[in-house]
C-alpha positions in Angstrom: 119.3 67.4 109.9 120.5 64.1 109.2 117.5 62.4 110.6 117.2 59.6 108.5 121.1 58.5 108.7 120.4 58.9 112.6 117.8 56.7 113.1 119.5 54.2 110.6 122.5 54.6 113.8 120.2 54.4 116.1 119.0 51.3 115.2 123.0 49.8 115.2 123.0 51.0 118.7 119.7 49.5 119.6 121.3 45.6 118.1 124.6 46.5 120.0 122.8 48.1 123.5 120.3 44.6 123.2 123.1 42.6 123.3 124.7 44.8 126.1 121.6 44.1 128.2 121.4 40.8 127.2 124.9 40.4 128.9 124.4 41.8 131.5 121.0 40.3 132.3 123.4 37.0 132.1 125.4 38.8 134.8 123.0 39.5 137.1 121.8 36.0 136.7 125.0 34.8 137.5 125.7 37.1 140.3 122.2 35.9 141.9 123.1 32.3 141.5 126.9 33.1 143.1 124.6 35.1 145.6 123.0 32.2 146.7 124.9 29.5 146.8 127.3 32.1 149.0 123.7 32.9 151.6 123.7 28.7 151.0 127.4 28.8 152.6 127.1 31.9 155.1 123.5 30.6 156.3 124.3 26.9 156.3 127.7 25.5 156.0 129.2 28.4 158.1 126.7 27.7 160.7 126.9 24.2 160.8 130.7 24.5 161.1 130.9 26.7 164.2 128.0 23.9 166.1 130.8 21.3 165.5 133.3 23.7 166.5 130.8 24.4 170.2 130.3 20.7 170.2 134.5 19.7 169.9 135.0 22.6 172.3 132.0 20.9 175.0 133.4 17.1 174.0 137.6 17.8 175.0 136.1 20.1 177.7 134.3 17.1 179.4 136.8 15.0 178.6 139.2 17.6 180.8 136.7 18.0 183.6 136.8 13.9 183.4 140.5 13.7 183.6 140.8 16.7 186.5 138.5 14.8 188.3 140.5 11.7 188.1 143.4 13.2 188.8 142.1 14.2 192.7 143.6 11.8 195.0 142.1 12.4 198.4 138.6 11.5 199.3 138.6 15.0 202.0 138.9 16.4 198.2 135.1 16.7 197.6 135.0 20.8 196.8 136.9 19.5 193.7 135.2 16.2 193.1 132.2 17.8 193.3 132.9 20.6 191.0 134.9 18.5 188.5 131.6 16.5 188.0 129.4 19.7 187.9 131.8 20.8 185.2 131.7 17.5 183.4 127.6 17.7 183.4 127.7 20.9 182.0 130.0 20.5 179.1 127.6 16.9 178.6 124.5 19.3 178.1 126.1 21.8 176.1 127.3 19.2 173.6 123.8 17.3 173.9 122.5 20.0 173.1 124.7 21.3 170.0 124.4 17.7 168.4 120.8 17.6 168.6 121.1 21.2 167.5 123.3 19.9 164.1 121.1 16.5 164.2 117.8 18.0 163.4 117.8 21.8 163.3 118.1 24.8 165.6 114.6 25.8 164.6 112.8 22.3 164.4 110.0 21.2 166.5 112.1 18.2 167.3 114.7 20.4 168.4 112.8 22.4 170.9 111.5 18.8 172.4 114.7 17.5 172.5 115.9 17.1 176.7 112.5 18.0 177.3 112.5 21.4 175.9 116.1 21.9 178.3 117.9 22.0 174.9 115.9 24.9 173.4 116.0 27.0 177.0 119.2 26.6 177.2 120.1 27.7 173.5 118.1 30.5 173.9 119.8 31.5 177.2 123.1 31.2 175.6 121.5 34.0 172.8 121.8 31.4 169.9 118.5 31.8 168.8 119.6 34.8 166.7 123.3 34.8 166.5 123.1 31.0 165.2 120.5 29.6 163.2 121.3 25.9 161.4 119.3 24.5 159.3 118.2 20.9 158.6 121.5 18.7 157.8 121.8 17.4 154.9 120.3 12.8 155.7 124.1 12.2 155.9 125.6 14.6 158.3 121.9 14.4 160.5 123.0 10.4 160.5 126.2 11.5 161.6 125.1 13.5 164.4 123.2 11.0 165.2 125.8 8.5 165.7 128.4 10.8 167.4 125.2 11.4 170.3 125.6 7.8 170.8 129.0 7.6 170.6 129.0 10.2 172.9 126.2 8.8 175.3 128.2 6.0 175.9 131.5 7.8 176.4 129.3 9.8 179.1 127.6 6.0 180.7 131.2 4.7 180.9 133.0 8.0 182.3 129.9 8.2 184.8 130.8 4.6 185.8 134.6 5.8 185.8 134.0 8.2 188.3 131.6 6.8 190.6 134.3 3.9 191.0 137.3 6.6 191.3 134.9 7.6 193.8 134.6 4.7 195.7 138.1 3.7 195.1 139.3 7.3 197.0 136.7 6.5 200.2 137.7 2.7 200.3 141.6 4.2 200.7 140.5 6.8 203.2 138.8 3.8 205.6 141.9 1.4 205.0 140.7 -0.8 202.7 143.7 -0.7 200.4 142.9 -3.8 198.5 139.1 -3.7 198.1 140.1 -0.3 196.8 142.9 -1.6 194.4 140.7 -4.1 193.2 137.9 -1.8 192.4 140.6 0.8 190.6 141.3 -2.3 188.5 137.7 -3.0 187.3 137.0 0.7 186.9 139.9 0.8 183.9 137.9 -1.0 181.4 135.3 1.2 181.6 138.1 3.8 181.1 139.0 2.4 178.2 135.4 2.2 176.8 134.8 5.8 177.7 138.6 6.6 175.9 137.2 4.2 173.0 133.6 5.7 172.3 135.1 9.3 172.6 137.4 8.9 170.0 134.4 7.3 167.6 133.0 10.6 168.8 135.2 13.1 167.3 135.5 10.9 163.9 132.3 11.2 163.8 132.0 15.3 164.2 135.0 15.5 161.8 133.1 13.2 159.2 130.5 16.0 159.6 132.9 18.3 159.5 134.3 16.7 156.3 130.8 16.6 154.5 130.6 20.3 155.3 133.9 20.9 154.1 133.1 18.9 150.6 130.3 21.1 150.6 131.7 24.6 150.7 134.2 23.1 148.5 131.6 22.2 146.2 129.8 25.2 146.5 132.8 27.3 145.9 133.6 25.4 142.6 130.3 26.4 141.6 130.8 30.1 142.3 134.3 29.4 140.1 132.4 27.8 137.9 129.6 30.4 137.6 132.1 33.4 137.6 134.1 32.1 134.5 130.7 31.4 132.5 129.3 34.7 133.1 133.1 36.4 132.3 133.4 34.2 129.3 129.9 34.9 128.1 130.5 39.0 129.0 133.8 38.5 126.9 132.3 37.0 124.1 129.4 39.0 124.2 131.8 42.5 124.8 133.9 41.4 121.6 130.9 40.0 119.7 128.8 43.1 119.9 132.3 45.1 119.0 132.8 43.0 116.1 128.8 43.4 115.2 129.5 47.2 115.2 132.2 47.3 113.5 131.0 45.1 110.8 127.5 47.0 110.9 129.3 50.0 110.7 131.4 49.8 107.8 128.3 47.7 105.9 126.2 50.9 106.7 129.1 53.4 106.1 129.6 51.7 102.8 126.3 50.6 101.4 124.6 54.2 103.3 127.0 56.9 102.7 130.3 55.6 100.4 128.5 54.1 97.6 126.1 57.2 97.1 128.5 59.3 97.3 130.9 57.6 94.7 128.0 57.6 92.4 127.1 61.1 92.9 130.8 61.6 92.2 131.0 59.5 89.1 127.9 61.1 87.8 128.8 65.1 88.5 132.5 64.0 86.9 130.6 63.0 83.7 128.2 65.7 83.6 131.3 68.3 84.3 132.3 66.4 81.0 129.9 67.6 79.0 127.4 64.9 79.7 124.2 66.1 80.8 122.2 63.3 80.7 123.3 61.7 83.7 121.0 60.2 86.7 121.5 59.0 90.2 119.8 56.2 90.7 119.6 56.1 94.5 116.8 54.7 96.4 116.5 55.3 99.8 114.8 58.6 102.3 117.4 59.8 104.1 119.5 62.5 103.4 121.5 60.7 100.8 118.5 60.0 98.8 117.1 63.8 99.6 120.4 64.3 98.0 120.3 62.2 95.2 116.9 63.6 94.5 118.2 67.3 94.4 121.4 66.3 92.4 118.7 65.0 89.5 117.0 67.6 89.8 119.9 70.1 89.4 120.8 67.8 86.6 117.7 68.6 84.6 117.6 72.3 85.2 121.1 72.2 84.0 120.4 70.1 81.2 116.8 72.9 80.5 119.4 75.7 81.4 122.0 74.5 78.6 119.1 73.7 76.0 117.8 77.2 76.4 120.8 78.7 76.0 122.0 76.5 73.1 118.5 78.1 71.7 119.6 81.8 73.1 122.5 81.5 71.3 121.2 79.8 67.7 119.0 82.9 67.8 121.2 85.5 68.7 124.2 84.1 66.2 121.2 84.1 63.1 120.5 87.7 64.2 124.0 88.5 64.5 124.3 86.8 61.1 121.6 89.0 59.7 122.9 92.4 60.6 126.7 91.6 59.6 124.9 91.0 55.8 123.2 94.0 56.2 126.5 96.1 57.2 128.2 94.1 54.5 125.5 95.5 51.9 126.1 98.7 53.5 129.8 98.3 53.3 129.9 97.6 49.8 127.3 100.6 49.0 129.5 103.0 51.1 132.5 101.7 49.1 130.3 102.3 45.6 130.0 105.7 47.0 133.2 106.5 48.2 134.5 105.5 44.5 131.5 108.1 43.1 132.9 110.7 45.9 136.1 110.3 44.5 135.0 110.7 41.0 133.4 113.7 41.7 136.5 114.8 43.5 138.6 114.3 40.5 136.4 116.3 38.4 136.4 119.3 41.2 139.9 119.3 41.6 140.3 119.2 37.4 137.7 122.1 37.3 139.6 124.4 40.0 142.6 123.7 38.1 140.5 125.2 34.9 139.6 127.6 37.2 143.3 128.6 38.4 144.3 128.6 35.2 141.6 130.7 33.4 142.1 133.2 36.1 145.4 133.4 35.5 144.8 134.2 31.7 142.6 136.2 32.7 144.4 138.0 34.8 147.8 138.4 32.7 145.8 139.4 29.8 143.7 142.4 32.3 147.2 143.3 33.7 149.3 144.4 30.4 146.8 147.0 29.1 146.0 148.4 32.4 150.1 148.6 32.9 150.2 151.2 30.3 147.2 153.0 31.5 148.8 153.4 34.7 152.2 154.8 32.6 149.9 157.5 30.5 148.0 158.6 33.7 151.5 159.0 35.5 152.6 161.2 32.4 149.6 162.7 32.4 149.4 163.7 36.0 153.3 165.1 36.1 152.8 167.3 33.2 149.4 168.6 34.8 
């Protein structure tokens, strides 16, 4: 029932469901492209970040061991010198070895010959080889790297210098030789100041990296803005365009589908309840409006057959009738002609029994007086007897 109307519906629904989809294709698209530029940021940036972060820990942690060791004043010290500087070499590797990491790669063939091959062991030792994967740098922040190694290779050369002389200085003091060891303490402070120099070009160059990395999270995360309000604005338009599209669809259906028709088959059964039994509905379409158009036309002309036929019924039935009230008025008048005969007749019966009456009357008055004295002389008779 209602099939046609249905699939007419159906259709709507089909226009409003496509743009549906279409939106949220669109959002899907969008929520792949703010998935990857976030596996770009989680994979990349976030990765990157925490390598600087090792490498600032390994560069102020050799800078420490460098101070501490400075900061031992007796040459009978050597547990201390000796572990200060062992301390000191190992925060050097470890931050050789996160700037080469940054520089080219933690999975690059020029990584893994980088320190011949000492970098890769020791980055797998440390479990990095799972836990922190960077990829190739951007050309800026591997030129950056880059520069901060040799930054840092000459902080290293100079502090080296620093404390082979502090050193020296501390043995010179321990034999007596107060001024040789003065003078040397002297000469040893420029290099100081070279060492305090290139590590400070150092960290401005790991927060330069740090800075590109930052400009492109930032940059990244304006494109995830960027890509959320596109796909909400195009979800919103889409959300009130496809209402507004049904809505509009609706009422054009409603009105051209299932109003219109039905006004018509209105208008049509008024005039016909009028009187007027010519009336059409002129309604082309196959659903059920038309099925019902169809039937009301066709109720139309059986009416229309219906009222003819009985117009005929009647025109027959009112000569007939016609027919047999002349025929009771002839009989009408011919029982009148002989109820006036019938009364005629009567008249002349009622004047002949009154004939009759009075003849017997006579008759009997002129019987009675002889037979009167009949009776007397028989009474006479009898009593003289």
């Amino acid at each position: 029932m209602f099939k046609g109307i249905q699939v007419k519906l159906w259709g709507i629904f089909a226009v409003v469901l496509l743009l549906a989809m279409g939106a949220v294709m669109f959002s899907l698209f969008g929520l792949q492209r703010i998935s990857q530029v976030s596996h770009l940021i989680t994979k990349e940036e976030i990765p990157l970040v925490r390598s600087i972060q090792e490498a600032f820990g390994s560069l102020i942690g050799g800078k420490g061991a460098f101070e501490n060791v400075l900061l031992v004043r007796a040459f009978l010290e050597r547990e201390e010198l000796q572990s200060g500087e062992a301390e000191f070499r190992g925060h050097v590797n470890r931050f050789e070895m996160f700037v080469s990491a940054i520089t080219w790669g933690s999975e690059s063939s020029a990584f893994a010959r980088s320190a011949g091959g000492l970098n890769l062991a020791e980055w797998k030792r440390a479990g990095f080889e799972r836990t922190l994967i960077i990829k190739i740098p951007s050309s800026a922040q591997a030129q950056l790297a880059g520069q901060s190694s040799l930054y840092f290779g000459v902080f290293v050369q100079n502090a080296q210098k620093v404390l082979a002389a502090h050193k020296k200085f501390l043995r010179l003091r321990h034999e007596g030789q107060l001024e040789e060891a003065e003078r040397l303490q002297k000469e040893s402070k420029e290099f100081g100041e070279r060492a305090d120099r290139f590590f400070q070009l150092t960290v401005e160059s790991l927060n330069q990296i740090i800075e590109l990395s930052n400009a492109a999270t930032a940059s990244a995360i304006t494109h995830i803005d960027e890509v959320q309000r596109t796909v909400s604005r195009f979800v919103f338009i889409v959300f009130v365009g496809s209402f507004l599209l049904a809505f509009l669809a609706s009422g054009i259906f409603t009105r051209r589908v299932i109003v219109k028709p039905l006004v018509s088959l209105m208008a049509s059964a008024k005039k016909i309840a009028e009187g007027d039994l010519n009336q059409k509905v002129f309604i082309e379409s196959s659903d059920e409006i038309g099925s019902l158009a169809t039937a009301f036309n066709d109720m139309a002309d059986k009416l229309k057959a219906s009222y003819e036929n009985l117009e005929e019924k009647v025109r027959a039935r009112t000569e007939e009738l016609h027919t047999q009230i002349q025929e009771l008025d002839r009989t009408a008048k011919r029982l009148v002609r002989r109820d006036f005969e019938l009364l005629g007749a009567n008249e002349v019966l009622r004047e002949l029994d009154e004939l009759k009456s009075n003849f017997v009357s006579i008759a009997a008055h002129q019987l009675r007086s002889p037979l009167t004295g009949l009776n007397g002389r028989s009474t006479l008779c009898l009593i003289k007897t």
